[in-house]
N, C-alpha and C positions, 0 to 999 in steps of 0.2 A: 503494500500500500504506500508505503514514503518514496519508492521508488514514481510510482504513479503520480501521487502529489507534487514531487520535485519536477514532473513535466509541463506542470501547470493544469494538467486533465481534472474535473473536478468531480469529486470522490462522494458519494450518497453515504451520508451517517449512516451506520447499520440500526435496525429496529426504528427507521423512521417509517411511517405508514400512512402519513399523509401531512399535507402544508396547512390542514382548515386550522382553524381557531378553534378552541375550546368554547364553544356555544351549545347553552341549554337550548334542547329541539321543541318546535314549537307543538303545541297537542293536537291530532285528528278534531277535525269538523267537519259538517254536512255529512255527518252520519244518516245512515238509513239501516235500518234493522228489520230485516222482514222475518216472519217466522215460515218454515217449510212445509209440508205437505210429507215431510219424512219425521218420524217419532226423535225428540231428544235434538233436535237442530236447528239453526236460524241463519238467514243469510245477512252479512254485515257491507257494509261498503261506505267511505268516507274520504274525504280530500284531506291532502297535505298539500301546505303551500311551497315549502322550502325543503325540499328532500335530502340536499345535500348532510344536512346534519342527521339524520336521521337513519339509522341500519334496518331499526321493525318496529312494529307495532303490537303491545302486550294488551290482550285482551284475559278480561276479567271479570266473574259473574256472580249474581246472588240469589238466593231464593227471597222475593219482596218480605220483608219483613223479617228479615236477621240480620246479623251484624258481621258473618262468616262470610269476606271476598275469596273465592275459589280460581285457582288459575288455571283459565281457559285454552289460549293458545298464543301463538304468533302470527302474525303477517307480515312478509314480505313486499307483499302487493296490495291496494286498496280497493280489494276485496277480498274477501274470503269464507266461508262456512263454519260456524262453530258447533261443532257436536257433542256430543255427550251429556245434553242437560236433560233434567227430570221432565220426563213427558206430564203433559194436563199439569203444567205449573207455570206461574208467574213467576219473570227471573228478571232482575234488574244488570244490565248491562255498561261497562266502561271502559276506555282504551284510554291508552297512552303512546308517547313516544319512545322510543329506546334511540340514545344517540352514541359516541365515540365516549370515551372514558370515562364510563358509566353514568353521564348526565342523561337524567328521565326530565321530559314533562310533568306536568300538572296532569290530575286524571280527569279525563272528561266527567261531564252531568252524567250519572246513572240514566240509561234510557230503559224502561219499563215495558218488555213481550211477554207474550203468551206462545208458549211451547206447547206443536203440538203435541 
């Protein structure tokens, strides 16, 4: 490497992974939660404005009226299916952002479906 350096070539830090800034990501909106036609599932889909901060999306769920958040899933994309939840139940739904060195968003408003 000091041989390289001495030519003037310019040498990439090891373990650098990107030039951004350390910026908290900003939180999914224009959520849409439809519930499906398949037992125990709901379709989700929401905008991000600024992706570049942003690696995924942590979804997270409740049965209406407890105080137990359950962890749902991820999204890569701004959309996706969340399965698994108690069929014939009301479940309160939330996301967030997952960004670069462990900076999260704020969680979104719980949105309130019916599972079928």
């Amino acid at each position: 490497p000091s041989f390289i350096t001495e030519m003037g070539l310019p040498v990439k830090p090891k373990n650098v992974k990107n030039n951004l800034p350390k910026q908290v990501p900003e939180r999914p909106d224009a959520m849409v939660i439809k519930p499906l036609a398949i037992p125990g599932c709901v379709d989700i889909s929401f905008m991000l404005h600024d992706r570049k901060h942003i690696l995924m999306v942590a979804v997270e769920w409740r049965i209406v009226g407890t105080d137990n958040w359950n962890n749902g899933t991820y999204f890569a994309e701004l959309k996706g299916i969340l399965k698994g939840l108690p069929s014939r139940t009301d479940v309160e739904i939330r996301l967030r952002s997952l960004g670069r060195n462990d900076l999260k968003s704020i969680w979104t408003t719980q949105i309130p479906v019916a599972v079928y």
